[in-house]
N, C-alpha and C positions, 0 to 999 in steps of 0.2 A: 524157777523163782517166781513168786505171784508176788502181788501187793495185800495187803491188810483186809481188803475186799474180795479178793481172791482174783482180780485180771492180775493178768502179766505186766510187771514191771518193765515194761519198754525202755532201754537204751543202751548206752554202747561208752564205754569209759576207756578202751582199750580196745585193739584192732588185731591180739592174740586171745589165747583161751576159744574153749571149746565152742564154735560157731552153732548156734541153737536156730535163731530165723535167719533168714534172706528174703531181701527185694528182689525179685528179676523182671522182667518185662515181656509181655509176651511177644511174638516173635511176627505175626499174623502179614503185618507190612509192612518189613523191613526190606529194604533195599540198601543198594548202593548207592551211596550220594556225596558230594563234596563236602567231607569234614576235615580232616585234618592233613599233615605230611604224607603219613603211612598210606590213605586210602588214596591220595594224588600220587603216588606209586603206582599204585593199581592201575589207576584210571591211564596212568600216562603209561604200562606196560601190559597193557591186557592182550594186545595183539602179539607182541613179543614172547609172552611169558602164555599165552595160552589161556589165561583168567576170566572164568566167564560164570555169573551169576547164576546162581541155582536154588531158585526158591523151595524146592521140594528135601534140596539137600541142605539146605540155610535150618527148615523146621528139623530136619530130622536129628544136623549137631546142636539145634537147640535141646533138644528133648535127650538126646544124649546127657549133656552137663545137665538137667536137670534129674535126670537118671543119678549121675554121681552125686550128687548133693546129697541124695532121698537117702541110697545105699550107703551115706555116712552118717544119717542121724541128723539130716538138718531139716527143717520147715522149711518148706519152701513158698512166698506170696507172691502176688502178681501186679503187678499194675496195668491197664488195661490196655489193649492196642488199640492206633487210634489211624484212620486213615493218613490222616494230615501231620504224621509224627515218625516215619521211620524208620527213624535212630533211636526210639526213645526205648526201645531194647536194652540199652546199654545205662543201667539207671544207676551207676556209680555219680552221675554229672550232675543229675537234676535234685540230687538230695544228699545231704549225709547226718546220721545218726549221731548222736551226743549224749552225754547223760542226764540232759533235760529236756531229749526229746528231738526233732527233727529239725531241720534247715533247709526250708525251698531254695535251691539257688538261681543264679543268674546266669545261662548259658549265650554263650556270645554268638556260636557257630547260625546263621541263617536258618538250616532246617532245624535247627535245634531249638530254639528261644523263648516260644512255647510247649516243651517239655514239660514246664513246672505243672501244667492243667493236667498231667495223668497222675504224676507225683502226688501233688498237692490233694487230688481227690482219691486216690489212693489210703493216705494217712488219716484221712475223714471218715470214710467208710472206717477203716480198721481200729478209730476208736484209738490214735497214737497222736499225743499231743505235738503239736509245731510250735518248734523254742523261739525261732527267724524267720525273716525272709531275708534274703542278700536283697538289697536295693544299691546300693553305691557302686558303680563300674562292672564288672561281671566276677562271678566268682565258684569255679565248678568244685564238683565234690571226689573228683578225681586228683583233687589238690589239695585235698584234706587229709594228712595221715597223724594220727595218733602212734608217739615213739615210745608214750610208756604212757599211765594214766597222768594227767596233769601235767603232759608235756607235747604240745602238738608242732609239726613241721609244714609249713601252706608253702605249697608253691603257686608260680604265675608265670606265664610264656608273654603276655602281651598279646596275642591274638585268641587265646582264649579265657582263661582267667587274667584279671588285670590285678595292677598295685593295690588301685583304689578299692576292690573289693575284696582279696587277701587283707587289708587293712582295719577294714568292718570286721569282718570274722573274727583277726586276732582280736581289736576292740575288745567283741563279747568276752570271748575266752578270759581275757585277762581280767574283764571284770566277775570272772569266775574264780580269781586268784590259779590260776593257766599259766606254764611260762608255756610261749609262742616264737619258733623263729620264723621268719620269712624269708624265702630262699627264688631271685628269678631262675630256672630254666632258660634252655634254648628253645622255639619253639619246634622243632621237629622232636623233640620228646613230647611233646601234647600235654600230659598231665607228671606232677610229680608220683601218681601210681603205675608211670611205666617206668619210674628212676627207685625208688623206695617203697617197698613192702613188706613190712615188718611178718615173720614167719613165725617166731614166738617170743614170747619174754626173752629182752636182750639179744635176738638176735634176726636183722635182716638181709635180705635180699636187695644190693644196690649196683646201680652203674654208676662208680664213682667217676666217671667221663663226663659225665652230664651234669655234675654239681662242682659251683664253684670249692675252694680253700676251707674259707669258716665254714659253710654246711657240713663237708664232711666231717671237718673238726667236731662240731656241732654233737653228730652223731656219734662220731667216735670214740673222739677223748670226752668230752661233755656228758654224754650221757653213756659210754662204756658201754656200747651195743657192738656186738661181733659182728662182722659182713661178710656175707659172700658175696663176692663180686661178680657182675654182669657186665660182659665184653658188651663195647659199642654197636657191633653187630648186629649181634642177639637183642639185645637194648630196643632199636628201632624198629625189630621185628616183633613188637610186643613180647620180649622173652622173659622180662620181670614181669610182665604182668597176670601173678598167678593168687591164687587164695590161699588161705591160712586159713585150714577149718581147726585146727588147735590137736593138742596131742600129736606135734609134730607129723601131721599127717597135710599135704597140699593138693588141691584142683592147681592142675597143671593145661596145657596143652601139646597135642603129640608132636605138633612143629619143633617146641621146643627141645630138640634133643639137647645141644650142651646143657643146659641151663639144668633138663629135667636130671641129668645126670650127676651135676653138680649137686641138685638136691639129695638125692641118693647117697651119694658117698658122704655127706652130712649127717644119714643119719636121717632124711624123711621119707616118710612115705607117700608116693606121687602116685595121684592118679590124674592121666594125661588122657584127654578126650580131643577126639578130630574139631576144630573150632574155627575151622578153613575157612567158610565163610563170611565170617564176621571179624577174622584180623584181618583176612582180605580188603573187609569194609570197615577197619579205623580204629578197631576196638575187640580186646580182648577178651578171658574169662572175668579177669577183676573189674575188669568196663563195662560188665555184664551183670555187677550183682551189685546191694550194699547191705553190709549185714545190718538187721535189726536190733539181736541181741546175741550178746555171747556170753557164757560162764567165764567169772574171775580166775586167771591164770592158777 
């Protein structure tokens, strides 16, 4: 799809249909560092459990999922690596896409909080307008999910997205004529994309564990989307957090077996890549991308 002038109409209305670009981050110097629940696992079982960082194998399942993406038909961009930055591999957090364009967000976590300086200058080069920026309390893009177009779901844990900046976001939206719900989490689910990830028109991928009463309602009777559920388990293991490249086909990872099996017998087609290194360190396939643009369901 191009515009009038013939660039590419940049943005994102909906978080199914056929996934055409991706953001990813390059991988150059990423480590392990204190982010969230899942990676203070690591950190506090690495002698028990054997876990021990591997930069050479960190690039090589980067370049794997980046292999799958290619081999599905998606564009793949980059945002640049930066000494002083990481995590910022994981560029679900520092932005999310809209259909008016981009959203620098507010990330809380320490090594994370200037992220926005790879993002931000990312979407300059690329010549992709920025709708926002989050300024009020913090507010990641891992908390951002579109349930259908014109209907978005923000979560907030309190130690990484907050009220006050889930609150900004909807603001906008609504003054986009958006209905918005906002739903807290616990924080040991991190983002609401390790609880909800919409898979295609009307139908997601949920831990209904991790969302209060009305959310689920929300989702369910509200807006009549089918779920498959994800045991608490799998959940904290980053087991919902997979892609939706459209045509019921999903970026998965091989840890996840229930989860990837569940998608199977649904009826998708997974393609499950080794991502050992980087759920190890806090963050998933879907903490790993955000889409730029996708074809209408």
């Amino acid at each position: 799809m191009s515009g009038a002038n013939g660039a590419v109409a940049w943005g994102v209305s909906a978080q199914t249909g056929e996934l055409t670009d991706v953001l990813l981050g390059k991988p150059d110097h990423f480590r392990w560092v204190p982010l969230n629940s899942i990676s203070a696992v690591t950190f506090a079982n690495q002698e028990q459990m054997g876990h021990r960082f591997d930069q050479q194998k960190a690039m090589h399942q980067h370049r794997l999922m980046v292999d799958a993406y290619e081999k599905a038909g998606v564009r793949c961009h980059f945002a640049e690596a930066d000494e002083g930055l990481p995590s910022s591999v994981f560029t679900r957090d520092s932005s999310f896409m809209t259909p008016w364009g981009a959203v620098i967000t507010s990330i809380q976590t320490p090594p994370r909080r200037r992220d926005y300086a790879v993002a931000s200058e990312f979407y300059r080069k690329a010549g992709i307008p920025i709708w926002k920026w989050v300024t009020a309390g913090h507010f990641e893009g891992g908390d951002f999910v579109i349930l259908k177009p014109g209907v978005a779901l923000l979560g907030w844990s309190g130690d990484r997205s907050t009220k006050e900046g889930a609150d900004q976001v909807a603001g906008w939206l609504r003054e986009k004529s958006w209905e918005v719900q906002i739903v807290p989490i616990p924080p040991q689910f991190v983002h609401m994309d390790a609880v909800v990830v919409m898979l295609e028109k009307g139908v997601a991928l949920v831990c209904e564990d991790a969302l209060p009463p009305y959310g689920l309602d929300y989702i369910k009777k509200k807006h009549g989307i089918e779920v498959i559920k994800v045991a608490y388990a799998d959940c904290v293991k980053l087991g919902g957090n997979v892609v939706s490249l459209g045509k019921k086909r999903v970026l998965s990872m091989s840890h996840n077996v229930n989860v990837n099996r569940q998608l199977k017998e649904a009826g998708f087609e997974v393609t499950a890549v080794d991502y050992e290194m980087f759920a190890l360190g806090g963050g998933g396939v879907h903490c790993s991308c955000h889409e730029l643009r996708r074809n209408p369901d």
